[in-house]
Biopython code that builds the backbone (N, CA, C, O; Angstrom):
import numpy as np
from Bio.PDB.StructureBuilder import StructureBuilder

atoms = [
    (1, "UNK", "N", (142.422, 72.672, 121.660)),
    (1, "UNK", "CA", (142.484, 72.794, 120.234)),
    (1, "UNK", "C", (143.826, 72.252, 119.758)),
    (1, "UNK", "O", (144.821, 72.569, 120.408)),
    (2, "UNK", "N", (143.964, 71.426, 118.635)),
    (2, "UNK", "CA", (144.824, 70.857, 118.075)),
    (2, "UNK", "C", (145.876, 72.017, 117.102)),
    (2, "UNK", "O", (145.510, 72.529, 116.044)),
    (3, "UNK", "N", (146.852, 72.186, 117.584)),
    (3, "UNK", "CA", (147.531, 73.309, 116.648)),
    (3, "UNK", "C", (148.485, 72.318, 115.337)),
    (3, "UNK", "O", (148.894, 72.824, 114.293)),
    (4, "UNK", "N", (148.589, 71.517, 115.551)),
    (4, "UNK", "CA", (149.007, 70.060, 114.628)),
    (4, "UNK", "C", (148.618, 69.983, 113.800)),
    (4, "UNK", "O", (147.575, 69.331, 113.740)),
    (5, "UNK", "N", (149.330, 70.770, 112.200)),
    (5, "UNK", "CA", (148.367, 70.208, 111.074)),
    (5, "UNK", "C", (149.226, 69.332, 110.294)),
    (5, "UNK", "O", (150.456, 69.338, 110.333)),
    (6, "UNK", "N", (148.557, 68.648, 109.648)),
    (6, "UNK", "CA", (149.053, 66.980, 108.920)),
    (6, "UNK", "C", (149.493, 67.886, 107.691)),
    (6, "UNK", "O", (148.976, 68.865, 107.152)),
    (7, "UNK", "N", (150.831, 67.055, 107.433)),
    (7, "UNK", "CA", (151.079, 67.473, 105.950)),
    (7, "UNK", "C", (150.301, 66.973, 104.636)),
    (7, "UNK", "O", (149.621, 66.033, 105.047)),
    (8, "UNK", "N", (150.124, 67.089, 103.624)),
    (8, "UNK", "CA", (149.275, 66.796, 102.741)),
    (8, "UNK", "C", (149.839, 65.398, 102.364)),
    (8, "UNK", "O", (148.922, 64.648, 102.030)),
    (9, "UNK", "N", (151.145, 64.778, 102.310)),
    (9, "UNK", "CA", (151.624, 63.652, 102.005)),
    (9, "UNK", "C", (151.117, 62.910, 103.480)),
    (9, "UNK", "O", (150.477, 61.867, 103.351)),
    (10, "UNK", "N", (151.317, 63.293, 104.535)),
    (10, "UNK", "CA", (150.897, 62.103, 105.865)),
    (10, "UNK", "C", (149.244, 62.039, 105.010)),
    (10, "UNK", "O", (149.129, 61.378, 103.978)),
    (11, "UNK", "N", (148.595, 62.461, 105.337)),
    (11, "UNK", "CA", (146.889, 62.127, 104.456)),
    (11, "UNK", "C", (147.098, 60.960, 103.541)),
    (11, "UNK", "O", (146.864, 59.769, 103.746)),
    (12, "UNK", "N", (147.743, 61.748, 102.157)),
    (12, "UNK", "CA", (148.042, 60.830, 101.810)),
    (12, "UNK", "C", (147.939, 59.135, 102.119)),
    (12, "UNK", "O", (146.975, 58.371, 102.073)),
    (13, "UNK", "N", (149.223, 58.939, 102.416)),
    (13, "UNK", "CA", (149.938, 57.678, 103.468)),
    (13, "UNK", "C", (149.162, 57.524, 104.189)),
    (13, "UNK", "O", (148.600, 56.492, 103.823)),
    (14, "UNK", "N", (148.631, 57.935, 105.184)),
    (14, "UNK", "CA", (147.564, 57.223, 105.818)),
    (14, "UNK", "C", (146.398, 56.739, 105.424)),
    (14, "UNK", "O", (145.698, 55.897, 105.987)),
    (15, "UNK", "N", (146.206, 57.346, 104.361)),
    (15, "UNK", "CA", (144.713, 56.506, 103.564)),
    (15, "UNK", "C", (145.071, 55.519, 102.564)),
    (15, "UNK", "O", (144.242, 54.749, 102.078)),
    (16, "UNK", "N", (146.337, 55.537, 102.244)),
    (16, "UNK", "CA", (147.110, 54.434, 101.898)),
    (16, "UNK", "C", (147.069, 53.498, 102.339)),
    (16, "UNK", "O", (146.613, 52.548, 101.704)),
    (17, "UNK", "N", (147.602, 53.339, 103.825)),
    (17, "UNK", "CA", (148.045, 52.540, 104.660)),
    (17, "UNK", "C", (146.397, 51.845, 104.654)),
    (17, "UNK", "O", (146.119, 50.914, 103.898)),
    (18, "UNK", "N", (145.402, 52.445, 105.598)),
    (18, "UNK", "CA", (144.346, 52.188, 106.005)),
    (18, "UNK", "C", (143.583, 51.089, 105.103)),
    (18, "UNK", "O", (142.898, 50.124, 105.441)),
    (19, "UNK", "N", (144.056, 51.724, 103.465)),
    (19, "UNK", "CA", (143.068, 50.852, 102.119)),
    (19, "UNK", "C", (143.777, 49.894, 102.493)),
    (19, "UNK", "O", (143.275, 49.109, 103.297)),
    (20, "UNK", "N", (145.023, 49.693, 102.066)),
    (20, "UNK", "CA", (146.046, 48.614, 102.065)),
    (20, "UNK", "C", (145.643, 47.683, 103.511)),
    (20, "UNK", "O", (145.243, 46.546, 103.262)),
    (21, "UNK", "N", (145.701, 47.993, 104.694)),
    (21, "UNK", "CA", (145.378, 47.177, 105.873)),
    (21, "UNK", "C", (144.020, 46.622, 105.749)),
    (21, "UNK", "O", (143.987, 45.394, 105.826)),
    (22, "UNK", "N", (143.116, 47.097, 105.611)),
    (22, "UNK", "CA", (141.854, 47.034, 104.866)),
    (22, "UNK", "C", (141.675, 46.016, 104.141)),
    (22, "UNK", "O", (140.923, 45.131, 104.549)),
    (23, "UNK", "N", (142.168, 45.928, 103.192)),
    (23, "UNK", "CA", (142.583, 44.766, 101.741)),
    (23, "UNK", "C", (142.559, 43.452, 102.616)),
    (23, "UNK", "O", (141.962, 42.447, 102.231)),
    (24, "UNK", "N", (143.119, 43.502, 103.601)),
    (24, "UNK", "CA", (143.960, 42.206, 104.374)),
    (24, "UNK", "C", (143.058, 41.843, 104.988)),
    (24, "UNK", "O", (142.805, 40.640, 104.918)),
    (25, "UNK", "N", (142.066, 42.843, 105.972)),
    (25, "UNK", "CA", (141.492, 41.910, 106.891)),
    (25, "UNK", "C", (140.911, 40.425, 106.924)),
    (25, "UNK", "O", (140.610, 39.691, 107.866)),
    (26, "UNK", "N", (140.875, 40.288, 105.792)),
    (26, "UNK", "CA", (139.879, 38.818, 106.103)),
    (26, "UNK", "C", (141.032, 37.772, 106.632)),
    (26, "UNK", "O", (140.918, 37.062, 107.631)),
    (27, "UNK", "N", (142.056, 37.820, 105.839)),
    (27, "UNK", "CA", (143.441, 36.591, 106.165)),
    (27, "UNK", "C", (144.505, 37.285, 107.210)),
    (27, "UNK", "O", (145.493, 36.665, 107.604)),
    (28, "UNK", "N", (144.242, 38.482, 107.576)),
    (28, "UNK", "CA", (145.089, 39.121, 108.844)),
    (28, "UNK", "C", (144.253, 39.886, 109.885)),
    (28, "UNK", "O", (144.224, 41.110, 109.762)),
    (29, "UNK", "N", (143.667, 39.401, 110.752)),
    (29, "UNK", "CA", (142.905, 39.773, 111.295)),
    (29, "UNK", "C", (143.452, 41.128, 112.193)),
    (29, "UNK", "O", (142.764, 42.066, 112.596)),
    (30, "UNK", "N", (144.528, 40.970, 112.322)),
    (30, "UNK", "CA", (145.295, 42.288, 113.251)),
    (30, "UNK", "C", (145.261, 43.043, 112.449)),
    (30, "UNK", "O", (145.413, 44.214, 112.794)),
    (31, "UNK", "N", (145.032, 42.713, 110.918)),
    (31, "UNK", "CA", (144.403, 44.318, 110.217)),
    (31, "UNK", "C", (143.130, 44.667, 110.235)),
    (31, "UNK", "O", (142.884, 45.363, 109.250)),
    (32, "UNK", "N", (141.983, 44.457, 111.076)),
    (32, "UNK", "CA", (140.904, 45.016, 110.758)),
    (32, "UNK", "C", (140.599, 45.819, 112.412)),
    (32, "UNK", "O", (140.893, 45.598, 113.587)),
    (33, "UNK", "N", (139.807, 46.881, 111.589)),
    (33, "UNK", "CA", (139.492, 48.050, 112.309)),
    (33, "UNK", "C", (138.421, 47.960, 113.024)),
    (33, "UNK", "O", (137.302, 47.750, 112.555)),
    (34, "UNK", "N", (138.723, 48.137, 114.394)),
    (34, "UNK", "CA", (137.235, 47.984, 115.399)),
    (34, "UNK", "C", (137.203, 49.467, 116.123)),
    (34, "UNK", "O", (137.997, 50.404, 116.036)),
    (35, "UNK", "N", (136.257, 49.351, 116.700)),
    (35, "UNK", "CA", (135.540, 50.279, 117.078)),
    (35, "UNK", "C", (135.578, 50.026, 119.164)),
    (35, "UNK", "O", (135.498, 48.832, 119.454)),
    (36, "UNK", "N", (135.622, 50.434, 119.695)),
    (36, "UNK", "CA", (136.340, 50.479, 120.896)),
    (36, "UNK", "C", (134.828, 51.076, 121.979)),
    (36, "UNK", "O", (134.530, 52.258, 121.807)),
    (37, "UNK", "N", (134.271, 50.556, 122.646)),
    (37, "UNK", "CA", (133.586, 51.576, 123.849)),
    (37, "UNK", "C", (134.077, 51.331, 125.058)),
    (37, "UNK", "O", (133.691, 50.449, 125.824)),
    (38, "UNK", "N", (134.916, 52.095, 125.235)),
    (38, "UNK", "CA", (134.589, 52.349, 127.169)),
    (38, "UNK", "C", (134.440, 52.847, 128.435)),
    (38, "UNK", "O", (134.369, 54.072, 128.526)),
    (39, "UNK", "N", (134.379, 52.235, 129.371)),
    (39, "UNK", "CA", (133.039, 52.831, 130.275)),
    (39, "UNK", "C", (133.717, 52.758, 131.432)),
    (39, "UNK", "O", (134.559, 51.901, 131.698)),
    (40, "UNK", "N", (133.262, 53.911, 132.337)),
    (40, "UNK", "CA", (133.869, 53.860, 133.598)),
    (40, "UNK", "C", (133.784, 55.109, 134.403)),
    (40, "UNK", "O", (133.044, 56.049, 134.112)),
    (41, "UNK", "N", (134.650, 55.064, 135.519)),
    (41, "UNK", "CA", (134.849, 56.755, 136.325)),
    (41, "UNK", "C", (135.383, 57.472, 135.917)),
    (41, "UNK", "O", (136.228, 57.181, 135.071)),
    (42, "UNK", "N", (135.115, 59.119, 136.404)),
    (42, "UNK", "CA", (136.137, 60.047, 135.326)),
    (42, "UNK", "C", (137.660, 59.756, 136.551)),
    (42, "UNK", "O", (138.853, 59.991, 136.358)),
    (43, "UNK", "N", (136.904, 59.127, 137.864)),
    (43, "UNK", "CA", (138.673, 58.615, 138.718)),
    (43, "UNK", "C", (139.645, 57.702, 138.112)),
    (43, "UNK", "O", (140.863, 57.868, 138.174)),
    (44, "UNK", "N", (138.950, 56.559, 137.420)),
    (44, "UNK", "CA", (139.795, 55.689, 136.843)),
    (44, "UNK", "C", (140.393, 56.107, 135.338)),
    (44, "UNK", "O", (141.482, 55.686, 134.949)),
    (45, "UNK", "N", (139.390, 57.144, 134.401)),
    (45, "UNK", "CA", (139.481, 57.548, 133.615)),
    (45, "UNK", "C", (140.751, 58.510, 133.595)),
    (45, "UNK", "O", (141.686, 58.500, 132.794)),
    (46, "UNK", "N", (140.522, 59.391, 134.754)),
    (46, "UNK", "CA", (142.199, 60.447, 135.047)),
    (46, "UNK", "C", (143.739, 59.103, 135.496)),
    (46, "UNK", "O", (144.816, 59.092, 134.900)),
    (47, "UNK", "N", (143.464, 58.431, 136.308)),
    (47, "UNK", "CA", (144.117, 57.069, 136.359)),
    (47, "UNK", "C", (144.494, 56.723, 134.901)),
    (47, "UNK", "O", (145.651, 57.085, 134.689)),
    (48, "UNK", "N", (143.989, 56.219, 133.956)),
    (48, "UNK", "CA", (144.534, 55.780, 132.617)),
    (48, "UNK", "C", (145.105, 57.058, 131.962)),
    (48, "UNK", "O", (146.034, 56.938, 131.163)),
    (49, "UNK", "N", (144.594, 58.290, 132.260)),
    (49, "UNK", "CA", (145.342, 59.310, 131.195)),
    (49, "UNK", "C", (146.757, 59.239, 132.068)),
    (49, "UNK", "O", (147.659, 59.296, 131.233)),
    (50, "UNK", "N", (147.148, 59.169, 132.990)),
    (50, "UNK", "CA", (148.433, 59.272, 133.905)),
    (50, "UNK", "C", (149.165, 58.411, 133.386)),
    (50, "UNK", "O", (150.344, 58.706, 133.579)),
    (51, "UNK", "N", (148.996, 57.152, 132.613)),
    (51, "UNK", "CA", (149.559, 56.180, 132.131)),
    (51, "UNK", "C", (149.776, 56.512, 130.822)),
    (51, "UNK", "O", (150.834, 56.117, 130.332)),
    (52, "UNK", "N", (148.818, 57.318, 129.950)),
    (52, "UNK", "CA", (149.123, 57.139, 128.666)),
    (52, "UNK", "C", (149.102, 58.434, 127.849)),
    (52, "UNK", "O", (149.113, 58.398, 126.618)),
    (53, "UNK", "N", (149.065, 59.810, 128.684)),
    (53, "UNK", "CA", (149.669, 61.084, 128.501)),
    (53, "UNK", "C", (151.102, 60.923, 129.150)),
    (53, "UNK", "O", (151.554, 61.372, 130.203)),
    (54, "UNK", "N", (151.561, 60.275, 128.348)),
    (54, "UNK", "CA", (153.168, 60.581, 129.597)),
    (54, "UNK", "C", (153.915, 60.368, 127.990)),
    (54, "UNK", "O", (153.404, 59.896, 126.975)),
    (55, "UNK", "N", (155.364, 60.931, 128.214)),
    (55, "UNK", "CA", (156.066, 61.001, 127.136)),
    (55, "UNK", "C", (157.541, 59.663, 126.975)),
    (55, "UNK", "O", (158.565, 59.712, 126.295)),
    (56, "UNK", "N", (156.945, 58.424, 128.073)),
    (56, "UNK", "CA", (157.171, 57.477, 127.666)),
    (56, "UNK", "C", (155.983, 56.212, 126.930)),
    (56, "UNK", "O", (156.146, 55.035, 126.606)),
    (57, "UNK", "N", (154.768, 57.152, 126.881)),
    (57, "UNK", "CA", (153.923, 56.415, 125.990)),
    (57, "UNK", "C", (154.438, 56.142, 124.635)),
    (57, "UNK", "O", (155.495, 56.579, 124.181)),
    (58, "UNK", "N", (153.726, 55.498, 124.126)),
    (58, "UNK", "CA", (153.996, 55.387, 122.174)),
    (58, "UNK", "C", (153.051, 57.292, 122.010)),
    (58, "UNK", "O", (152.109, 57.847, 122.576)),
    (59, "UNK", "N", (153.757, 57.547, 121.222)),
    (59, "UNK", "CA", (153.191, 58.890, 120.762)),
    (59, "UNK", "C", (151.633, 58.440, 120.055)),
    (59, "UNK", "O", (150.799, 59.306, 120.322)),
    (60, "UNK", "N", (151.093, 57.360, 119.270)),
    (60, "UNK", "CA", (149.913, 57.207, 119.283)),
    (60, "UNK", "C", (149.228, 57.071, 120.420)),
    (60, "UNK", "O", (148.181, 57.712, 120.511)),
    (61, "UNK", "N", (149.545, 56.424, 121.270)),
    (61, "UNK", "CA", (148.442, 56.234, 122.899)),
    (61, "UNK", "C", (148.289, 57.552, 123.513)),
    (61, "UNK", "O", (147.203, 57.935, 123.947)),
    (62, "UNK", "N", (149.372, 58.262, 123.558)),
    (62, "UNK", "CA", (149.259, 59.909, 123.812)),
    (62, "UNK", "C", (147.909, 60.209, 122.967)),
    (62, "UNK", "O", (146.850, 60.191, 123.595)),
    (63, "UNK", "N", (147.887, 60.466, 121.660)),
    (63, "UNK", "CA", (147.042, 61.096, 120.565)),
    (63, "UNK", "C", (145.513, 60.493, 120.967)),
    (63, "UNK", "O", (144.543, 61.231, 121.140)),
    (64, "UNK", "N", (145.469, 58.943, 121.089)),
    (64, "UNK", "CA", (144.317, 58.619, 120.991)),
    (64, "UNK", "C", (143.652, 59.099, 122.846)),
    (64, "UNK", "O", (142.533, 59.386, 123.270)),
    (65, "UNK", "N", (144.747, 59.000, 123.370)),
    (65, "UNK", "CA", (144.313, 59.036, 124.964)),
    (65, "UNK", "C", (143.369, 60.512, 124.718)),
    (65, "UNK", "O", (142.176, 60.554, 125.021)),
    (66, "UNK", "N", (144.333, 62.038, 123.947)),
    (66, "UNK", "CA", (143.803, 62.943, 124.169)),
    (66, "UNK", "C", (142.472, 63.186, 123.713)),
    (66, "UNK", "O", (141.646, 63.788, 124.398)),
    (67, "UNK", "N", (142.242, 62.732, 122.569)),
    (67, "UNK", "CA", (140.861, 62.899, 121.700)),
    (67, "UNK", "C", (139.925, 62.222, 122.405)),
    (67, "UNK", "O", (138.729, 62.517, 122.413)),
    (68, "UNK", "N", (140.546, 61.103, 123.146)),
    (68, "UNK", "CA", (139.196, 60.508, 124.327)),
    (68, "UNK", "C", (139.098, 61.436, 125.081)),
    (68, "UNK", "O", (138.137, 62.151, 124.794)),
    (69, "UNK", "N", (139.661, 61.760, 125.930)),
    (69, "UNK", "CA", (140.027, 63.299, 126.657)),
    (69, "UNK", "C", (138.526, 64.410, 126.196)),
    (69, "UNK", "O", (137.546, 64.878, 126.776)),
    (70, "UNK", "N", (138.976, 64.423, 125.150)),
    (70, "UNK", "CA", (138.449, 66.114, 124.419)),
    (70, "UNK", "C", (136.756, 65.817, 124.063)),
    (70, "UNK", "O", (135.810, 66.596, 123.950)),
    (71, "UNK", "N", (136.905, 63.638, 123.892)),
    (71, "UNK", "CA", (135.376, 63.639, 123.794)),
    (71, "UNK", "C", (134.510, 63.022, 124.904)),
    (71, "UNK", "O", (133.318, 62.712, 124.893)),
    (72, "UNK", "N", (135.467, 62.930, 125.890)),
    (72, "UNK", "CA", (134.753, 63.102, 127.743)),
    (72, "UNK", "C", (134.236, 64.105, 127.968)),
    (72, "UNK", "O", (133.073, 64.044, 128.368)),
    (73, "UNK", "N", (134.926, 65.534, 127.795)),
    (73, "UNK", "CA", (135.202, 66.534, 128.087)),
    (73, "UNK", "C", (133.677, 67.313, 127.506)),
    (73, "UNK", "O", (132.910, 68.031, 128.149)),
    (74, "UNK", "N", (133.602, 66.930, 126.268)),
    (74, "UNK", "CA", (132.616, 67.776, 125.423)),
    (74, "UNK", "C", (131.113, 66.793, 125.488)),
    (74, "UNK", "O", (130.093, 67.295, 125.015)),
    (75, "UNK", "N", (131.062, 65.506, 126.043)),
    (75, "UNK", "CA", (130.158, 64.899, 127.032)),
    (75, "UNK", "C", (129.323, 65.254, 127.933)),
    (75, "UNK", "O", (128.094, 65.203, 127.991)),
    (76, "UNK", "N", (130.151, 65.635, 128.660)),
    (76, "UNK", "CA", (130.260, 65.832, 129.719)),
    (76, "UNK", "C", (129.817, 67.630, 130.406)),
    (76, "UNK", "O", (129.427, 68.042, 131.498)),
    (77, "UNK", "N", (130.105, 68.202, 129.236)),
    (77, "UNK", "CA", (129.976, 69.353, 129.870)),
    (77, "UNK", "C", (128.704, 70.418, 129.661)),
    (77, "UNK", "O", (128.674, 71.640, 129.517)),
    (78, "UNK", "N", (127.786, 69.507, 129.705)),
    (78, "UNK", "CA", (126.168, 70.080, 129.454)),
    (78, "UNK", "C", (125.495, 69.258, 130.751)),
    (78, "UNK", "O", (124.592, 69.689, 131.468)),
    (79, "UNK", "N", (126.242, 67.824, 130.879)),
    (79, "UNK", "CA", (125.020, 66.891, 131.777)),
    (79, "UNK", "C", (125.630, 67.060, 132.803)),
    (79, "UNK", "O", (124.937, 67.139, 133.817)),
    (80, "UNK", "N", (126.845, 67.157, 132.926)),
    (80, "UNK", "CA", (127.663, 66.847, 134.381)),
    (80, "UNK", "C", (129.019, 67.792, 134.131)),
    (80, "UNK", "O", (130.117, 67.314, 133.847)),
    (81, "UNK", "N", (128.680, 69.564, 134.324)),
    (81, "UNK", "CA", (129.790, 70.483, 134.433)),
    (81, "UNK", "C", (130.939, 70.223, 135.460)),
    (81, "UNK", "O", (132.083, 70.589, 135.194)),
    (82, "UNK", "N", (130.673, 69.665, 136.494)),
    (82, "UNK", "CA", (131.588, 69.536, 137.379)),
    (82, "UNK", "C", (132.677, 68.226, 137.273)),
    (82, "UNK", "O", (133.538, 67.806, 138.046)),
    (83, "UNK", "N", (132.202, 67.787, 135.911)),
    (83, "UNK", "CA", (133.148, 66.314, 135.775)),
    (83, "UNK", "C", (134.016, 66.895, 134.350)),
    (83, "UNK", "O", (135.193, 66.561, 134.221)),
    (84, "UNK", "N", (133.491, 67.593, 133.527)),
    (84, "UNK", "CA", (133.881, 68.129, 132.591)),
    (84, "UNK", "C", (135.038, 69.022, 132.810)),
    (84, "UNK", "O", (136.083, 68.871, 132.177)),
    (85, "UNK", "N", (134.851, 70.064, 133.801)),
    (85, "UNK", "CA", (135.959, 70.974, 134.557)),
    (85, "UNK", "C", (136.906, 70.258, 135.350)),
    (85, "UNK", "O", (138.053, 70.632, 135.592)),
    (86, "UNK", "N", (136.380, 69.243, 135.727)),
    (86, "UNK", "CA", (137.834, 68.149, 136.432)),
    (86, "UNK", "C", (138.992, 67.444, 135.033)),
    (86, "UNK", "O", (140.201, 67.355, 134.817)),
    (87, "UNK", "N", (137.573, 67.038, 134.304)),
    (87, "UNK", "CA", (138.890, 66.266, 133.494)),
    (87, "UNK", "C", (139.787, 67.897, 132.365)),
    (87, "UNK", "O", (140.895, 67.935, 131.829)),
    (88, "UNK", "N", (139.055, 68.600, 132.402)),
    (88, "UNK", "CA", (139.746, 70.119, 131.736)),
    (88, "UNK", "C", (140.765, 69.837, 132.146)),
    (88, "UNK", "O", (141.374, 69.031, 131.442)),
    (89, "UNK", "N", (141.343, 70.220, 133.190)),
    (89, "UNK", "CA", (142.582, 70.618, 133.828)),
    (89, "UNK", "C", (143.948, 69.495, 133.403)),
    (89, "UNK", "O", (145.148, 69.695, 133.595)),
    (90, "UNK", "N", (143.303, 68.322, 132.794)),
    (90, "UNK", "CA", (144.441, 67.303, 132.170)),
    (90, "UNK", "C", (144.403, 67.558, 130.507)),
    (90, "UNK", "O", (145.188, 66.934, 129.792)),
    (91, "UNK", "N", (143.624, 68.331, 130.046)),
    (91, "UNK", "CA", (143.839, 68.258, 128.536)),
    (91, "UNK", "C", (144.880, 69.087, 127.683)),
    (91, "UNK", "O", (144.930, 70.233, 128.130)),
    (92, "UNK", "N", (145.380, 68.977, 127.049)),
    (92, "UNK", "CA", (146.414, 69.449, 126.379)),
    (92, "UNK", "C", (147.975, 69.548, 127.470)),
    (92, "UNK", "O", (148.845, 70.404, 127.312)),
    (93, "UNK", "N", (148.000, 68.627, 128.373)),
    (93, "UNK", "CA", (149.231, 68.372, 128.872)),
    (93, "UNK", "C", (149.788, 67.448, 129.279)),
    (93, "UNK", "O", (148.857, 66.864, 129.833)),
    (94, "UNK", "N", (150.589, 66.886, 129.419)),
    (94, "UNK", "CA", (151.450, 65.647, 129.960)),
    (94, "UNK", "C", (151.178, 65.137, 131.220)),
    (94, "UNK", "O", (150.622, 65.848, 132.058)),
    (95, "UNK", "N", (151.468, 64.109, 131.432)),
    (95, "UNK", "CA", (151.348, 63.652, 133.170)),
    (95, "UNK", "C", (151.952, 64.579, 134.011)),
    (95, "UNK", "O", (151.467, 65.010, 135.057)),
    (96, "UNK", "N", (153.300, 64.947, 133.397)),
    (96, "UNK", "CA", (154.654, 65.554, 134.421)),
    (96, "UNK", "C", (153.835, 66.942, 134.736)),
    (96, "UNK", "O", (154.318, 67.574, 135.675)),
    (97, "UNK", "N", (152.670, 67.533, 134.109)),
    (97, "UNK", "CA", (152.221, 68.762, 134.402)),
    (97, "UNK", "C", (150.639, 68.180, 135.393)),
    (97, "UNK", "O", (149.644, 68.831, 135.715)),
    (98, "UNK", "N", (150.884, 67.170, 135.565)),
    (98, "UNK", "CA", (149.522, 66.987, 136.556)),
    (98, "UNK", "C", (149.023, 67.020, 137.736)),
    (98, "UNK", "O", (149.154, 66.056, 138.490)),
    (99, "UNK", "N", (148.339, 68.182, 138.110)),
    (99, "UNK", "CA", (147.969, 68.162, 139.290)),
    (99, "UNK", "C", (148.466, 67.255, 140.388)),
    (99, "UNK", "O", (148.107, 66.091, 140.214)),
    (100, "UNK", "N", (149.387, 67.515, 141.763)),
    (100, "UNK", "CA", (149.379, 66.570, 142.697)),
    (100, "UNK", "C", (150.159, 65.367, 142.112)),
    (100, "UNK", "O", (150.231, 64.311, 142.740)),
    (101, "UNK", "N", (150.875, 65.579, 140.626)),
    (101, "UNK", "CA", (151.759, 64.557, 139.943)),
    (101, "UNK", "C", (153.035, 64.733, 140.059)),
    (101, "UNK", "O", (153.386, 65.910, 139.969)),
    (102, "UNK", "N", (154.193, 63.644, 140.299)),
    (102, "UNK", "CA", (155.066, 64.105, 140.186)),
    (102, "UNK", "C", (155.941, 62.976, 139.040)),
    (102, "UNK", "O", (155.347, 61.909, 138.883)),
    (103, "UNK", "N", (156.850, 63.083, 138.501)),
    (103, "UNK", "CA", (157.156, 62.338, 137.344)),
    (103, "UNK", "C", (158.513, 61.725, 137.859)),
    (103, "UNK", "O", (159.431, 62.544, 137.836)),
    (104, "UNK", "N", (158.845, 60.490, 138.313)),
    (104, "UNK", "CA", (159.893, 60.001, 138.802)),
    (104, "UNK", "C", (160.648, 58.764, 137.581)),
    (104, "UNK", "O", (161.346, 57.842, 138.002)),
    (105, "UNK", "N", (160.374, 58.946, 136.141)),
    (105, "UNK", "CA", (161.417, 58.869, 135.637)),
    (105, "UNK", "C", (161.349, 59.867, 134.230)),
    (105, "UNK", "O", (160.703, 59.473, 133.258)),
    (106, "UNK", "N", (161.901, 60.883, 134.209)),
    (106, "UNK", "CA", (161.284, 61.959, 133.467)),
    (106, "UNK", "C", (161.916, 61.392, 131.779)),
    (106, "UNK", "O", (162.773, 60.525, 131.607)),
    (107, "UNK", "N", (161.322, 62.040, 130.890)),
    (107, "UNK", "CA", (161.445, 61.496, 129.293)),
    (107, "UNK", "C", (162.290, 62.845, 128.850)),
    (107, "UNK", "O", (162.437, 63.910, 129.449)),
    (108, "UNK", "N", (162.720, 62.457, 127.754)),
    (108, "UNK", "CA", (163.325, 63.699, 127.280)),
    (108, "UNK", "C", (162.293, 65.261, 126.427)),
    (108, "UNK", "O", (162.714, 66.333, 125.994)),
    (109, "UNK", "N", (161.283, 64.854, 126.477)),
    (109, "UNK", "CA", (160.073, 65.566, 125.478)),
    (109, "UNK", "C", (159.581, 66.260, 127.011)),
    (109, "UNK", "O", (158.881, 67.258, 126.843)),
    (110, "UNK", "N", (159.777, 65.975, 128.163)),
    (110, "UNK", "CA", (158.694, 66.792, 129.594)),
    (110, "UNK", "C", (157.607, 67.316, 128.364)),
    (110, "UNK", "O", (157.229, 66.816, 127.304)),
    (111, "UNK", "N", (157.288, 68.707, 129.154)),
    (111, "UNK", "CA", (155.881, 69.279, 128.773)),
    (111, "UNK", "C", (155.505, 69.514, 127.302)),
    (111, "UNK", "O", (154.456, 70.016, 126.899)),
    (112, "UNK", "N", (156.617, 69.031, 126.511)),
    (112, "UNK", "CA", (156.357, 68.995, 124.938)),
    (112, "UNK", "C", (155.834, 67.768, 124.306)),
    (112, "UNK", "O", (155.811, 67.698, 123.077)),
    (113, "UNK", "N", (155.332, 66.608, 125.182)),
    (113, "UNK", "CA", (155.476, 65.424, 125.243)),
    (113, "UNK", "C", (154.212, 65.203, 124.019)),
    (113, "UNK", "O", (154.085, 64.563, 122.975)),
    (114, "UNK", "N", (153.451, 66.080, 124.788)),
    (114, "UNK", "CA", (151.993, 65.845, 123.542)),
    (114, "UNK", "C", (152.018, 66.479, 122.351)),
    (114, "UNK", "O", (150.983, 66.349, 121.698)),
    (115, "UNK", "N", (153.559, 67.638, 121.474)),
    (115, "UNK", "CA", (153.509, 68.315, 120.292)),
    (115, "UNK", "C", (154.207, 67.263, 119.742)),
    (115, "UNK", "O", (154.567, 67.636, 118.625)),
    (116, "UNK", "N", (154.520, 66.320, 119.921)),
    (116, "UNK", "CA", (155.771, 65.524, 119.147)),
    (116, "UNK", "C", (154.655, 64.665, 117.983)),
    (116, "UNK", "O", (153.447, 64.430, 117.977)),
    (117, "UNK", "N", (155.780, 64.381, 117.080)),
    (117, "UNK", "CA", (155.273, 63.838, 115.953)),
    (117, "UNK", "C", (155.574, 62.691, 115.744)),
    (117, "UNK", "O", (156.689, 62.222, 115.969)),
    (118, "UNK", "N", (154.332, 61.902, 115.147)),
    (118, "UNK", "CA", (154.727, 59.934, 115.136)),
    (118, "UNK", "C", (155.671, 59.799, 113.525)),
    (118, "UNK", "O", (156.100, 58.708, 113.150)),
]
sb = StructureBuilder()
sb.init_structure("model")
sb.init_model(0)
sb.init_chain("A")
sb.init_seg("    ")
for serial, (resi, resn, name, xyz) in enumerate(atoms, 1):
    if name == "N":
        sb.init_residue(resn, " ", resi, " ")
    sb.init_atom(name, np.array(xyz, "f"), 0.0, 1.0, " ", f" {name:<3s}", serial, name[0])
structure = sb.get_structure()
């Protein structure tokens, strides 16, 4: 569960931003919004969260990594319980807290890595 609530001005600004990027796409193509699927093992899948739950990620790749996370997780856990309870044990924490992980160049945020704000 997300204990993170947005201030009423970030809303704001972000639906700002979004119209405004929006506006552009046709003559800036790095402003338009796609839609992303992908597919794979929940091995390679724990593999990419190790890369991008870490608190030398960009604090967005953290955010988006977790919500992929949370919608593996909630996938997963009617058809295939035993893949659902594996990837559990990485949600709501950092690499440096990962199972059998050890963190050999540590960030200044360690296990707070995922409350920080963009």
């Amino acid at each position: 569960m997300n204990h993170h609530t947005q201030h009423p001005n970030d809303q704001r600004d972000t639906q700002k931003w979004i119209n405004d990027i929006s506006s552009l796409e046709q003559v800036f193509p790095q402003g338009t919004m796609i839609r992303i699927k992908e597919q794979g093992t929940a091995d390679r899948f724990i593999w990419k969260l190790q890369q991008r739950l870490c608190g030398r990620a960009h604090p967005e790749i953290m955010q988006q990594a977790k919500r992929t996370l949370e919608e593996y997780i909630a996938a997963t856990k009617k058809s295939h319980p035993h893949i659902a309870a594996r990837l559990s044990q990485y949600n709501n924490v950092p690499k440096c807290t990962f199972p059998n992980t050890s963190c050999t160049s540590p960030c200044s945020w360690g296990k707070n890595a995922l409350k920080r704000n963009i």
